[in-house]
Each structure stands twice: as C-alpha cells, then as structure tokens.
C-alpha positions as a Markdown table, in Angstrom:
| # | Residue | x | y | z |
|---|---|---|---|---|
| 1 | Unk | 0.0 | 0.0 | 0.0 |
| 2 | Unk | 1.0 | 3.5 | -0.8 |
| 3 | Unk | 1.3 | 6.1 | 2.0 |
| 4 | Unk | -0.3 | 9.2 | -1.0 |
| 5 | Unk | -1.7 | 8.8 | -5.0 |
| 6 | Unk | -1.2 | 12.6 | -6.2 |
| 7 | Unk | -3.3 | 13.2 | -9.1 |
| 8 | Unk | -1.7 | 16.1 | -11.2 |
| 9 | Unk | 1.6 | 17.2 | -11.4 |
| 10 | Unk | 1.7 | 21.0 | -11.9 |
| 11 | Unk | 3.8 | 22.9 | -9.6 |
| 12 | Unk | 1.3 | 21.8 | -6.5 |
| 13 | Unk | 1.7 | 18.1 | -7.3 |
| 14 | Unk | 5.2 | 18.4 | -7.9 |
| 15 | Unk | 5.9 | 20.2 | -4.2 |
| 16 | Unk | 3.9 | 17.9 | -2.5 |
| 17 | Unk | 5.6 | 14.7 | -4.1 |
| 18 | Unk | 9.2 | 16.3 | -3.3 |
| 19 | Unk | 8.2 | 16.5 | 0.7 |
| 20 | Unk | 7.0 | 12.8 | 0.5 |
| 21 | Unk | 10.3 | 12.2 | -1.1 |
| 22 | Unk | 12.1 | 14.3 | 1.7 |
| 23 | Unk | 10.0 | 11.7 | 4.5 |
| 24 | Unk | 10.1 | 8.8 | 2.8 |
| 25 | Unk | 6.7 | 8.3 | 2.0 |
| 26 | Unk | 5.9 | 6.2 | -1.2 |
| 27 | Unk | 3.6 | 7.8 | -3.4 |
| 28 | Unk | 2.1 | 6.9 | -7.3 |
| 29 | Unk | 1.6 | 10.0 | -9.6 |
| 30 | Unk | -1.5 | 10.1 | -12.1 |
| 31 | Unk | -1.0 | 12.8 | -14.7 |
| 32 | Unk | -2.1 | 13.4 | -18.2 |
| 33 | Unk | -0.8 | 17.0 | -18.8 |
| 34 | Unk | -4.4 | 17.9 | -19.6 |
| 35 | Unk | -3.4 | 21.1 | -17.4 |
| 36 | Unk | -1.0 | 23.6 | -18.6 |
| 37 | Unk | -1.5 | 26.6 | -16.4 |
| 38 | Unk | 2.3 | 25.9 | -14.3 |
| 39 | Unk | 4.1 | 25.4 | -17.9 |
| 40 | Unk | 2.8 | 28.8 | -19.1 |
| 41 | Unk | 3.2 | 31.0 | -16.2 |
| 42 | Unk | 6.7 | 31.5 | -17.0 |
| 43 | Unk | 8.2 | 30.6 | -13.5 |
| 44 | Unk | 8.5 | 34.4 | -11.9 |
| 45 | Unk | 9.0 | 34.6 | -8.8 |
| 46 | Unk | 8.2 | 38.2 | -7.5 |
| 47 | Unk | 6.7 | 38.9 | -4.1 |
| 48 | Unk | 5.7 | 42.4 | -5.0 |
| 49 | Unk | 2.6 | 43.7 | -6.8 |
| 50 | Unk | 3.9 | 45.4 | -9.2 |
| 51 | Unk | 0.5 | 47.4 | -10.2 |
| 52 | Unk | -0.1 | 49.2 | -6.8 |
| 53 | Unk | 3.9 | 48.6 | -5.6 |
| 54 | Unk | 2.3 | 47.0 | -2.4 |
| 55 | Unk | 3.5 | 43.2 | -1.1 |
| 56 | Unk | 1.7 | 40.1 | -2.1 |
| 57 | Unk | -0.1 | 37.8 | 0.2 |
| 58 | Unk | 2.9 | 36.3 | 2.7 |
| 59 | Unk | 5.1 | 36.5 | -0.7 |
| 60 | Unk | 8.2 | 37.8 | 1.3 |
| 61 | Unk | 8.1 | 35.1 | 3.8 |
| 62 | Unk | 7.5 | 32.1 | 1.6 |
| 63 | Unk | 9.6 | 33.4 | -0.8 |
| 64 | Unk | 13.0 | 31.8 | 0.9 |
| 65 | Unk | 11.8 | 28.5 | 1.6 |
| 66 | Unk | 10.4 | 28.2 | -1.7 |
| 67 | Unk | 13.8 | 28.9 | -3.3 |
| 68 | Unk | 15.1 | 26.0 | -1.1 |
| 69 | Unk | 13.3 | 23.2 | -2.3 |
| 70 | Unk | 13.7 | 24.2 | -6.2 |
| 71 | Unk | 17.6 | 24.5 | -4.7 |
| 72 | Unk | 17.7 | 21.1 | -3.6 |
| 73 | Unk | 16.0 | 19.4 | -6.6 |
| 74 | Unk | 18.7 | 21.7 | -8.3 |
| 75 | Unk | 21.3 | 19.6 | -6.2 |
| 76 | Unk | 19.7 | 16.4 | -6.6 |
| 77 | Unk | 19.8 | 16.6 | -10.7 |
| 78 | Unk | 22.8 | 18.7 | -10.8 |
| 79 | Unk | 21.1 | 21.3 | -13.2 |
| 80 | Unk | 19.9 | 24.8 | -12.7 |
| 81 | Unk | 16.4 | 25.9 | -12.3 |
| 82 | Unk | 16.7 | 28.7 | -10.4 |
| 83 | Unk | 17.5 | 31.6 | -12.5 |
| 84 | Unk | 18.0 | 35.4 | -9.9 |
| 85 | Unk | 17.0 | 38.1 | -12.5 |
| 86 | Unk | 16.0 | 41.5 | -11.5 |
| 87 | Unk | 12.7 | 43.1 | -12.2 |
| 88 | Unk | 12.5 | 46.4 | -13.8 |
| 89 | Unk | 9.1 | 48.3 | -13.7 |
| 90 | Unk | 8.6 | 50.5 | -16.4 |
| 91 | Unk | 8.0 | 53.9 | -14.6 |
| 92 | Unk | 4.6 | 56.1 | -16.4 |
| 93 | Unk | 4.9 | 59.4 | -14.8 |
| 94 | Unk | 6.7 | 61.5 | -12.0 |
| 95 | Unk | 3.3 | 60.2 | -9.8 |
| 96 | Unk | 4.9 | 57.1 | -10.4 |
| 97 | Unk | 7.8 | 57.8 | -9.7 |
| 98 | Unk | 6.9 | 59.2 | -5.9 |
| 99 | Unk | 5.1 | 56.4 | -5.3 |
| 100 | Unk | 7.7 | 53.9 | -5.8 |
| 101 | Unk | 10.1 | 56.6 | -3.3 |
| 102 | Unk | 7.1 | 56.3 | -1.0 |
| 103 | Unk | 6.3 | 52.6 | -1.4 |
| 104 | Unk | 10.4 | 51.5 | -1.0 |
| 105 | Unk | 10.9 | 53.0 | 2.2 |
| 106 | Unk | 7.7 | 50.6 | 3.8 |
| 107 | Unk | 8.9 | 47.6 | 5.7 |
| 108 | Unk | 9.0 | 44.1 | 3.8 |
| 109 | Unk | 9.0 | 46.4 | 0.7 |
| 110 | Unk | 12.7 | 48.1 | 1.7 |
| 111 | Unk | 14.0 | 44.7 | 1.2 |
| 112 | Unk | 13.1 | 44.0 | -2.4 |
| 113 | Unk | 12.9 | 47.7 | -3.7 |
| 114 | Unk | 16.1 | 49.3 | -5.1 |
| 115 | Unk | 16.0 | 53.3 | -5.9 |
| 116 | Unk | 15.0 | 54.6 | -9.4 |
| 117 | Unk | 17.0 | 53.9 | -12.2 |
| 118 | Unk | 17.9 | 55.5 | -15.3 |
| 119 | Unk | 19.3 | 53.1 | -16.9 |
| 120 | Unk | 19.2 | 52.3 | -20.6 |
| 121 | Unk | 17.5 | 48.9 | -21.7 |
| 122 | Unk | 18.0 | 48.2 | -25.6 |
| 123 | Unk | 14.7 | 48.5 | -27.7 |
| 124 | Unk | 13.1 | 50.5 | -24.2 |
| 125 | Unk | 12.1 | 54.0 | -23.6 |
| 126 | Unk | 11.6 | 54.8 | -20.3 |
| 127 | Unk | 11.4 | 58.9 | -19.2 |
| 128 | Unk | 10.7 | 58.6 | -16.3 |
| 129 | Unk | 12.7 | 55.5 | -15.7 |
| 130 | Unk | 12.7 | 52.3 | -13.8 |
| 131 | Unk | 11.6 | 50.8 | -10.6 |
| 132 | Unk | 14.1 | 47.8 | -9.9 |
| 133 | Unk | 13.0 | 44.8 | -7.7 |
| 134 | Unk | 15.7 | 42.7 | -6.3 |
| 135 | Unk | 15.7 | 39.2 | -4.9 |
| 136 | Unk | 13.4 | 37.9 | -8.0 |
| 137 | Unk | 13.5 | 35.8 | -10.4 |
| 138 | Unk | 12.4 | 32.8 | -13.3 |
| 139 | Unk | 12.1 | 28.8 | -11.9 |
| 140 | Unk | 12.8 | 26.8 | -15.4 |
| 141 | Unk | 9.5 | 24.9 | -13.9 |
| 142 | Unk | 9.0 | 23.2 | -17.4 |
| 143 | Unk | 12.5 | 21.9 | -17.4 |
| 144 | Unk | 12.1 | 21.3 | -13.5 |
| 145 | Unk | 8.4 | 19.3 | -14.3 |
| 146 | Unk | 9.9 | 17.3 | -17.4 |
| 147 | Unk | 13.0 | 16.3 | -15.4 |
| 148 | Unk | 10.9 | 15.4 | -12.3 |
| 149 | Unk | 8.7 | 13.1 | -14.7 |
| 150 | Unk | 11.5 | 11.2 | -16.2 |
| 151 | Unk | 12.8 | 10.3 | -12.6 |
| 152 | Unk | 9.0 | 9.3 | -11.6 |
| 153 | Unk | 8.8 | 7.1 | -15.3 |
| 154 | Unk | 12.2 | 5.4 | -14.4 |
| 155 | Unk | 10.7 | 4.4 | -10.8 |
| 156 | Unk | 7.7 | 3.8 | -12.3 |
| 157 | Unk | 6.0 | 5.8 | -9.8 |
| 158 | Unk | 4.1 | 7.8 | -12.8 |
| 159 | Unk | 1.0 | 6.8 | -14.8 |
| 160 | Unk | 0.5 | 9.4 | -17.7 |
| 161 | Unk | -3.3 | 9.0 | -18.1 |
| 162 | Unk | -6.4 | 11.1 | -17.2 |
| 163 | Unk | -8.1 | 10.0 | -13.5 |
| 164 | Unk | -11.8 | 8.0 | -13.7 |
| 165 | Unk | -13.5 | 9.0 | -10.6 |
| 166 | Unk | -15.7 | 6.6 | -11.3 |
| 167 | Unk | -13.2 | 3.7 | -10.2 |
| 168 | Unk | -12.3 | 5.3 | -6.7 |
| 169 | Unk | -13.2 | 3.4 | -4.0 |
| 170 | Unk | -13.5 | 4.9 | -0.7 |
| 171 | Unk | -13.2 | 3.2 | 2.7 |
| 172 | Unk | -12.6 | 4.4 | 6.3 |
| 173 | Unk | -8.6 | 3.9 | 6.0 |
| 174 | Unk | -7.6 | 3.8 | 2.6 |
| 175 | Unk | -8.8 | 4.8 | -1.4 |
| 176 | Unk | -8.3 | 2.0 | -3.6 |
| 177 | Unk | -8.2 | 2.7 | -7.5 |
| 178 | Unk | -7.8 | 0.6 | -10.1 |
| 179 | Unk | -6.3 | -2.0 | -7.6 |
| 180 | Unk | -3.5 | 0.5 | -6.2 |
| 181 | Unk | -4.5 | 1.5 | -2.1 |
| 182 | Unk | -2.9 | 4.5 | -0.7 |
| 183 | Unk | -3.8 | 5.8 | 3.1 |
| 184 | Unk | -4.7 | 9.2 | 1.1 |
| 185 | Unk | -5.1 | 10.9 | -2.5 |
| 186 | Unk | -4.3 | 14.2 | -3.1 |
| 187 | Unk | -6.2 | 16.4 | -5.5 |
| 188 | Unk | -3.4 | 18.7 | -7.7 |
| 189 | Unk | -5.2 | 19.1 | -10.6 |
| 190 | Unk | -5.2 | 22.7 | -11.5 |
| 191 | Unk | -8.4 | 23.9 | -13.4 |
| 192 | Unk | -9.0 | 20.5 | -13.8 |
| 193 | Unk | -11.1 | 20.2 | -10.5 |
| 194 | Unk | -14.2 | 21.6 | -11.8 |
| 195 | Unk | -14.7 | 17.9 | -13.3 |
| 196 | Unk | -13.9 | 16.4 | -9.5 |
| 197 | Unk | -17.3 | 15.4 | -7.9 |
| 198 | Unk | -15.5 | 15.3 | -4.2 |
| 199 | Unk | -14.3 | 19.0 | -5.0 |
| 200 | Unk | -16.2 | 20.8 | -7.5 |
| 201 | Unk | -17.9 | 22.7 | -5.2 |
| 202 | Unk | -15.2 | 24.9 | -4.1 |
| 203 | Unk | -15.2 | 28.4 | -5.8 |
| 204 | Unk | -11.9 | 28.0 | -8.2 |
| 205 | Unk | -12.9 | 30.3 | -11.2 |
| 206 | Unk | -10.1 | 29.8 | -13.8 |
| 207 | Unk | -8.9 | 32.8 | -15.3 |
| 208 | Unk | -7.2 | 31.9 | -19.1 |
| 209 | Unk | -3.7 | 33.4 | -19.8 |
| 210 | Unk | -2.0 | 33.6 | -22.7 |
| 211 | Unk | 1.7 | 34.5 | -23.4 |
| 212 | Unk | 4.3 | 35.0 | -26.6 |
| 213 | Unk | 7.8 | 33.6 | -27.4 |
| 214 | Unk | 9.3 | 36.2 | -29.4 |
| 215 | Unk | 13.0 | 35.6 | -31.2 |
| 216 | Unk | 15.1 | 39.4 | -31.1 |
| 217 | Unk | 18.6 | 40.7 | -31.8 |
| 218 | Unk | 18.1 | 43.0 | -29.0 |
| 219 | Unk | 19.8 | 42.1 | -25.3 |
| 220 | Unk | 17.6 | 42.4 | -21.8 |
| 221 | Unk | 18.8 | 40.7 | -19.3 |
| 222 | Unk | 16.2 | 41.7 | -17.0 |
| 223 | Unk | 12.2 | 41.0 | -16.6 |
| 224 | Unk | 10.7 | 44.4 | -17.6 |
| 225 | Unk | 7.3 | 44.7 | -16.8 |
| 226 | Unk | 4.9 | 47.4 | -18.0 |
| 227 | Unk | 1.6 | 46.6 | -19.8 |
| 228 | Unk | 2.9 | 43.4 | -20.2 |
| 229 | Unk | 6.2 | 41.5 | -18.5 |
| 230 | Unk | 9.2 | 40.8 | -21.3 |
| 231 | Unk | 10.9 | 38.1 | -19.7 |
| 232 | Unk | 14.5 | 36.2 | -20.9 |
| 233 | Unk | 13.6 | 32.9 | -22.0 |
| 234 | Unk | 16.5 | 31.2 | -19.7 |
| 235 | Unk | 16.6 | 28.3 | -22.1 |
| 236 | Unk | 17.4 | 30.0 | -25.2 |
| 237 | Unk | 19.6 | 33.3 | -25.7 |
| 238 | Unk | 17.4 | 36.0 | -27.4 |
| 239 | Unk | 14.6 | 34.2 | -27.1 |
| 240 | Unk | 11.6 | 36.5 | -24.3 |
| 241 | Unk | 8.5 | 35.5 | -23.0 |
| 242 | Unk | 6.0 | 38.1 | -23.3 |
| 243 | Unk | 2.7 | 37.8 | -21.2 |
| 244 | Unk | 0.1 | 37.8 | -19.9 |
| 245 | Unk | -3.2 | 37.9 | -21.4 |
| 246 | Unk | -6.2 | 37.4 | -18.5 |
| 247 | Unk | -9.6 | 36.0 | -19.9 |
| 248 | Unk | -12.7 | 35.1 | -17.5 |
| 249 | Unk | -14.5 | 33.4 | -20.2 |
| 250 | Unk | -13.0 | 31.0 | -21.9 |
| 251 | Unk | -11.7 | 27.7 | -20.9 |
| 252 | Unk | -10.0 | 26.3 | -23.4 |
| 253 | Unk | -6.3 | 25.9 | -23.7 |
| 254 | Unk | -5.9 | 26.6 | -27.1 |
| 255 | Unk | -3.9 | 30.2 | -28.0 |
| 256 | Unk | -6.0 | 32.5 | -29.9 |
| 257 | Unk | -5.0 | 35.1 | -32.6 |
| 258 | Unk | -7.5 | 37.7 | -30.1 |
| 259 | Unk | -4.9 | 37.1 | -27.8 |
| 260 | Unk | -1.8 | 36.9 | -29.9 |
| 261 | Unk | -2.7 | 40.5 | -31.6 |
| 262 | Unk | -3.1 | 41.8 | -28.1 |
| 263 | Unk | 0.0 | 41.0 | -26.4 |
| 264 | Unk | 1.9 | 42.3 | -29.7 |
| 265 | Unk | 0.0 | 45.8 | -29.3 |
| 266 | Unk | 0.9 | 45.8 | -25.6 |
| 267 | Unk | 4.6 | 45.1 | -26.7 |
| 268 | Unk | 5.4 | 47.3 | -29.6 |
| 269 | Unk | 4.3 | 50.2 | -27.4 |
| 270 | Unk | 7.1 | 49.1 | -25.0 |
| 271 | Unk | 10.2 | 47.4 | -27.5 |
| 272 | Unk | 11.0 | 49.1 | -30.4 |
| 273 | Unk | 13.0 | 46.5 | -31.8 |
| 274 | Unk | 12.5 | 44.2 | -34.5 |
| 275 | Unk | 11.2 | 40.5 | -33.2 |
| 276 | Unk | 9.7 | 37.4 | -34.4 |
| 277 | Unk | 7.0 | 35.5 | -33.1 |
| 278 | Unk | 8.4 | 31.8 | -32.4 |
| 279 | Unk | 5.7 | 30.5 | -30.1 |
| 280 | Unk | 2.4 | 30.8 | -28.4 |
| 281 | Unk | 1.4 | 29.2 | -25.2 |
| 282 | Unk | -2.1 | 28.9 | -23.2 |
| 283 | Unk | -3.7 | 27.5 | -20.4 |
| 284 | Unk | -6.1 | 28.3 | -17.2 |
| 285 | Unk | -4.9 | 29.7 | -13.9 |
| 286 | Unk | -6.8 | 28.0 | -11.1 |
| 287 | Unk | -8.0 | 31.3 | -9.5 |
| 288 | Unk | -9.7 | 31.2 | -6.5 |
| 289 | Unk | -12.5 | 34.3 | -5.6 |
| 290 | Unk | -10.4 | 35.6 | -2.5 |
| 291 | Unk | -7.1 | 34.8 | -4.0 |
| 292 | Unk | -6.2 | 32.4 | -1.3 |
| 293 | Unk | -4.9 | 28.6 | -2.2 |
| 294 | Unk | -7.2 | 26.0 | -1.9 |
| 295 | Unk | -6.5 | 23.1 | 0.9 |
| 296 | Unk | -7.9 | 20.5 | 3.0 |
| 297 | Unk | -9.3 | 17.4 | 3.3 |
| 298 | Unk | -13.1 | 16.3 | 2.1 |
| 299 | Unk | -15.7 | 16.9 | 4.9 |
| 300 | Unk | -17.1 | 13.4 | 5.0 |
| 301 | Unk | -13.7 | 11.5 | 3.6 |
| 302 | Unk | -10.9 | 12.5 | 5.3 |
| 303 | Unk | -8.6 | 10.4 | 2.9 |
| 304 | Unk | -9.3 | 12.7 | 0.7 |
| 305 | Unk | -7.1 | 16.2 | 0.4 |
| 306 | Unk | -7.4 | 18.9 | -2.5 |
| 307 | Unk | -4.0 | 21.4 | -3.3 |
| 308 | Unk | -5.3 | 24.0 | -5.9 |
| 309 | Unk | -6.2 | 27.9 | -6.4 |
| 310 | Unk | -2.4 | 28.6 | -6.1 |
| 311 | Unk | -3.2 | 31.7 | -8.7 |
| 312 | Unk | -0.1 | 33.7 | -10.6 |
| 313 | Unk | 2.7 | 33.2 | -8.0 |
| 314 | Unk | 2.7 | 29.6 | -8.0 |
| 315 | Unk | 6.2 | 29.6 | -7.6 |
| 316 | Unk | 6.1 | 31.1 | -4.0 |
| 317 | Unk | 3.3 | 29.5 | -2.7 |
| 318 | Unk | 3.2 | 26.0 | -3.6 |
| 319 | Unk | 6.0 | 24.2 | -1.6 |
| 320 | Unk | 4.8 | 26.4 | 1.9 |
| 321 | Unk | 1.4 | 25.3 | 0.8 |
| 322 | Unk | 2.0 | 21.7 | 0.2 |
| 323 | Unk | 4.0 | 21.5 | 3.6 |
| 324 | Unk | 0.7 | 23.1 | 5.3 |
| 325 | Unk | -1.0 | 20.2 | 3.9 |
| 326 | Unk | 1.6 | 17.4 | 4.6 |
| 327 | Unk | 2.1 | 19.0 | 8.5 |
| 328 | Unk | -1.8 | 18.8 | 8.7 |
| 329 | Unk | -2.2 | 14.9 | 7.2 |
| 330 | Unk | 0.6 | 13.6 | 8.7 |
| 331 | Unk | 1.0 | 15.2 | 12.1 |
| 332 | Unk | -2.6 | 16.7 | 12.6 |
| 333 | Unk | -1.2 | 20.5 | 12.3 |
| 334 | Unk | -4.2 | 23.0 | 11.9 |
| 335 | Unk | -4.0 | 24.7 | 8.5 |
| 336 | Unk | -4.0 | 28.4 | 8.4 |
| 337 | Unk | -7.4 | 29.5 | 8.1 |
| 338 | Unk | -6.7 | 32.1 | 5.4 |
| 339 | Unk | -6.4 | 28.6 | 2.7 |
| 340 | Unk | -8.6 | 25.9 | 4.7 |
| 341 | Unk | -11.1 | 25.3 | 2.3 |
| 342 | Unk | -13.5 | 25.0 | 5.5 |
| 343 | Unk | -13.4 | 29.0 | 4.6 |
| 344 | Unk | -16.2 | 28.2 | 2.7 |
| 345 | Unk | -18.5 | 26.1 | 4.6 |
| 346 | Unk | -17.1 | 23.2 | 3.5 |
C-alpha cells in the first residue's frame, strides 16, 4: 500500500511529491498533462505587486523556503532551475515615480525595492525610468516538471493517463483505484477540479492566460514589466516571453489570434525593436474568488485532500502550501485558516 496517490503534477503536485520524497513516504503519480496553467506562467517569482507597488499575500516570507526546495531538486539533478533576475518596472509618470520613493521606504518592501534607475535597456524607452526589484526571479519549472517526470517514469511511480473518478473506492482507512490503495489521495489538478465530484464545489474560477515567445537581436537581461512582462527565456539566448493575457470566459487551452494580436500591441508600445514571433502558449490559472490557495481534506472523507487555487505566483506558494498540507495529514497541524477550504462552509 502506498502512503499518497497525487493526481496532477503541476507545480502543486510536484511540491507535495518532493516533501513525501524528503520523508520517505511512497507515493504513485497520475498525470495526463491535460493542465497547462504551471508550464505557461513563465516561472516568476516576484513577491511584489507590481500594479499598486504594495506586497503580495505572505510573498516575502515564503519566498526563501520556496527557493530552497527548487535549490535542492537543483542539487539532486545537478542542473539549474533557479535563475535570480532583477525586475525592472517600467515607470509612467513623476506620480509614479513618488510612489515607488514612497512605497520602497515601507517595511517588507525596503527589502526588495532598489531606488530609481535610469538606466538604458535596448529596444526600451523609459522617461521617467525604472523601478528595480531585487531578490526575484524565473524557476525553469517546465524543465524542473519534465525532469521530475522522467525520474517518476524510471521508478515507475508515474501513470500518464487522465483519472476515472468513477473507479475510486473509498473506505474508512484507505482509497483504492484501479487496484492501487494509498492511506490518502491528493487532489493537484489545477483547473482540472471543476470535473472532481468530491471538490467541484469549491469556488476555483479559472482565469485563461496567454503568453508569446518572441525571437530578437536586441539584449535584456532583465524582466521588464509594464503593460505586459518581457521576460529572458532562460533556455534560449534571445529568445523573451511576453505575457500575460487574463480572460474570465474562456476555458480552453488553445492560443487564440484575439490574444496573440493583443499582447503584440501591448509590446510594440514598450520594445522598439524588431522581433519574431516563435511560439504561443495557453492555459487556465486555477484562481480562486479571494485569491487564497485551496487546501484541506473532504468533509465526510478524510482520505481525501485537495492542493489547488495557487493563482499567478505559484512559484512562492506552492512548496509552503504543500507542507501546510503534509504538516496537517501527517501530524494533525491545523492549517492556516486564510487557505482551509473549510473557509467556505465546506
């Protein structure tokens, strides 16, 4: 018998099998990449909200341990994922300006916000120049992911297929599926909860995002972020991720031209420069209606557990969240209440 089955293996699933790895627990990983939403988020970390220059939810103090784990994983494989790249936010006006003064002298904030800068980005025009933001970054999670798959494939610990929920049997100790028993199953599956009957009631909205792979001459070696982020693709040497498109309405993970024409608007108001369009990339964000992760176990199965709603900064969040929910199944640790799914009545 298996201590956990984890069905999905975004950035969630992924953290949550790395701490069962850590405690040697066994585990079996069902995945069918049906959801794309970690692989297009382009791996920033940033604990800063870059729109109102005010911190994201316990950013700042997740932020380090988050690093750690992708640091060891980094150790274990001998390859980099962790890539420390500073942001530079485009500056609009001499308000703006003030208001990044005002905002870098705040606690937390002093610690990730660097003075104004004037200095000159090819293919960029910035007057009033830039606010910089230390201590951020890119995770190569698609590398990380793909790497982490191959080692579950070679221990046989992964089976690339989509879940039945039909064939789960639930009894007082254990879930049994398709002849594998585990003490517990966890629930990673992105947008892909709507369609779990134990889970769909929980309010995870999905918000599609959309994002370019453009091919340039020019050299940034920084995330610039304006109307849209221009990100270093840390695979490929003038290759940038440009992002990201946010639509309520539809769920499909196919890219659209809509989208495509709107992100290149957004960016030829901000790079001059000639580029090429080598990519296009969609999927859904599991977003949740208060912007808080989504954790716990079932109210009448307590074998159970769902890890979702982990938003935009996915990065941060989800190996603090996914040792909230191993401290609270294996040691009986209360979750914080801010991402207890009992939140909502549930």
């Amino acid at each position: 018998m298996y201590h956990y089955i984890i069905v999905g293996f975004g950035i969630g699933g992924f953290s949550f099998s790395q701490l069962l790895e850590e405690n040697r627990r066994n585990f079996i990983v069902f995945d069918n990449n049906s959801q794309q939403s970690t692989r297009i988020a382009g791996g920033m970390y940033n604990p800063i909200i870059l729109k109102r220059f005010t911190p994201a939810w316990k950013a700042a103090e997740m932020l380090p341990y988050a690093l750690l784990q992708f640091q060891k994983f980094e150790h274990k494989f001998q390859k980099k994922y962790v890539f420390p790249i500073n942001i530079y936010r485009k500056l609009a006006s001499v308000e703006e300006q003030n208001n990044w003064a005002v905002a870098s002298d705040k606690p937390v904030m002093r610690d990730f916000m660097l003075p104004v800068s004037f200095e000159k980005i090819e293919g960029i025009e910035s007057p009033y120049g830039f606010g910089i933001l230390k201590k951020t970054g890119i995770v190569n999670v698609s590398q990380l992911l793909d790497d982490a798959k191959k080692e579950l494939k070679r221990k046989k610990l992964l089976i690339e297929e989509g879940f039945q929920y039909k064939n789960l049997n639930i009894y007082p100790d254990y879930v049994e599926y398709q002849g594998i028993k585990a003490r517990c199953i966890i629930f990673a599956e992105g947008y892909g909860l709507k369609k779990n009957p134990y889970f769909n009631s929980l309010p995870l909205m999905g918000t599609k995002g959309e994002m370019l792979l453009i091919k340039t001459e020019a050299q940034i070696p920084y995330i610039v972020k304006s109307n849209v982020f221009l990100a270093p693709d840390v695979n490929k040497k003038g290759q940038y991720y440009v992002g990201a498109t946010y639509n309520w309405e539809d769920k499909s993970n196919i890219p659209t031209q809509e989208a495509k024409e709107h992100l290149e608007n957004k960016l030829q108001r901000l790079f001059n420069k000639d580029y090429k369009v080598v990519l296009q990339k969609a999927g859904i964000r599991p977003t949740v209606k208060d912007r808080r992760p989504l954790v716990g176990t079932h109210p009448d199965f307590k074998n159970l557990a769902v890890l979702n709603g982990l938003g935009t900064r996915g990065v941060i969040l989800a190996p603090n969240i996914a040792k909230d929910l191993y401290n609270y199944l294996e040691f009986d640790q209360k979750l914080p209440p801010e991402i207890d799914i009992k939140r909502f009545g549930i």
